[in-house]
C-alpha positions in Angstrom: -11.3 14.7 6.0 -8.9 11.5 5.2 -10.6 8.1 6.2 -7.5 8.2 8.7 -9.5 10.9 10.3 -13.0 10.3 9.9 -12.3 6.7 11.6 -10.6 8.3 14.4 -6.8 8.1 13.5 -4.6 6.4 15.3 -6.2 5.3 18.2 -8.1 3.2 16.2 -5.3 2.1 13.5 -3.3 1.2 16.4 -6.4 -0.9 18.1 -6.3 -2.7 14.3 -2.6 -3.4 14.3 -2.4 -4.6 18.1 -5.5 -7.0 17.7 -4.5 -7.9 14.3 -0.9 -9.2 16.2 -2.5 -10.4 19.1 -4.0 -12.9 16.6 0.0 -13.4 14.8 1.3 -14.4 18.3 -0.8 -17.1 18.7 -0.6 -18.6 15.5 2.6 -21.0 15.4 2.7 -20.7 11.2 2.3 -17.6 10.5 4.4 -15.9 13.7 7.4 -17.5 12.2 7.2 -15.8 9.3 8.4 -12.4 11.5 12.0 -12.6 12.5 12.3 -10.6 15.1 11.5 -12.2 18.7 9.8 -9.4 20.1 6.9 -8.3 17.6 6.8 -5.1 18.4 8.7 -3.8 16.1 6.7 -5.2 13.0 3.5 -3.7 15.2 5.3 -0.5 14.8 6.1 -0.4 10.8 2.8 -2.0 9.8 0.9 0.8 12.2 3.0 3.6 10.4 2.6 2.3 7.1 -1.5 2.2 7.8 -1.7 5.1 8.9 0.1 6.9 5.7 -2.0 4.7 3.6 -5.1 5.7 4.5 -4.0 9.4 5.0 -2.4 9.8 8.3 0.9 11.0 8.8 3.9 10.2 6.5 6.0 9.1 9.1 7.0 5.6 7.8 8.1 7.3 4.1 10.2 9.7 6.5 11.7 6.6 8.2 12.1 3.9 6.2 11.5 5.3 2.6 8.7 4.3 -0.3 6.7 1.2 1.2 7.3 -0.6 -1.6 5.1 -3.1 0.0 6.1 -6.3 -2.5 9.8 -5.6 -2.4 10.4 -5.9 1.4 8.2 -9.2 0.8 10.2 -10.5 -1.2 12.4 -12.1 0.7 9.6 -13.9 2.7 7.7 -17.3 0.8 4.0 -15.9 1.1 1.9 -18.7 0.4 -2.3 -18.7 -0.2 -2.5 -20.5 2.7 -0.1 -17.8 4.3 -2.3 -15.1 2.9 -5.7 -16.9 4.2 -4.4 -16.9 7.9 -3.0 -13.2 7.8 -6.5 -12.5 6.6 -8.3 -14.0 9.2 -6.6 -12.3 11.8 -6.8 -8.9 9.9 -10.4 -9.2 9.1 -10.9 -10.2 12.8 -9.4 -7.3 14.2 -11.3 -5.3 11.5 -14.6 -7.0 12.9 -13.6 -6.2 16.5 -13.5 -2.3 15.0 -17.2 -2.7 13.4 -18.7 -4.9 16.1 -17.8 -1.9 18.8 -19.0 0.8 16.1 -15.7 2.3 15.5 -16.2 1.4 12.1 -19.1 2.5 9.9 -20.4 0.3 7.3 -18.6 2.5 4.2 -15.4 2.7 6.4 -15.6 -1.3 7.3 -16.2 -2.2 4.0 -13.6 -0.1 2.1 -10.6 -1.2 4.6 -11.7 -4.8 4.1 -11.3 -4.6 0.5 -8.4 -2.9 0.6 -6.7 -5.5 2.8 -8.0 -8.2 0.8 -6.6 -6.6 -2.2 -3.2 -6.1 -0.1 -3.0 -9.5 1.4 -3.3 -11.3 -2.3 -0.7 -9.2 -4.1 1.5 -10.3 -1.3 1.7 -14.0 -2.6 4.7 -14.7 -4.1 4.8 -18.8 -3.7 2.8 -21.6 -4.3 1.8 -23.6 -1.5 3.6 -27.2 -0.8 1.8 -29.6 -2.2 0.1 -32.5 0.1 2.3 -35.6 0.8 0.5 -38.4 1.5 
């Protein structure tokens, strides 16, 4: 079995990516990195992409071709400080996952690496420097 199945595919990898941008929406800085007004659509590519990553099905390489995950960045200024508030609200929607049991120790602990991992080869620009 894929990790996709033994943590109980989408149901839950949808749960992840809804929490994850129910924490985006509220946070002024980092929702204005996503351009479109209604966030549902990035809800929808990061779910499919999640899903294919961890071994679920291959619809987003169907619809929108290789992830190439650091090219469609690109175009975005992802900042460590960017970075650090994506991670919280990832890593909280991963705790949400744990906390209810959904999430086994070896399961909780290999998607949090992975998104760590993710999430810091995703920086591409220094933060501004303090003005004082």
């Amino acid at each position: 079995m894929s990790f996709y199945e033994e943590v109980g595919g989408r149901p839950t990898f949808a749960r992840l990516v809804h929490e994850f941008y129910r924490g985006v929406a509220g946070d002024p800085a980092l929702r204005a990195l996503y351009p479109e007004e209604d966030l549902g659509p990035a809800e929808d590519r990061l779910l499919g992409f999640l899903e294919q990553s961890w071994g679920g099905p291959t619809t987003y390489s169907e619809q929108r071709g290789h992830p190439r995950l650091r090219m469609r960045h690109h175009p975005y200024a992802v900042t460590p400080t960017q970075r650090d508030r994506w991670l919280t609200h990832m890593i909280g929607a991963v705790d949400l996952l744990h906390d209810d049991g959904t999430l086994d120790e070896t399961h909780d602990l290999l998607l949090r690496d992975y998104l760590t991992r993710a999430a810091e080869s995703m920086v591409n620009a220094p933060d501004e420097p303090a003005t004082t």
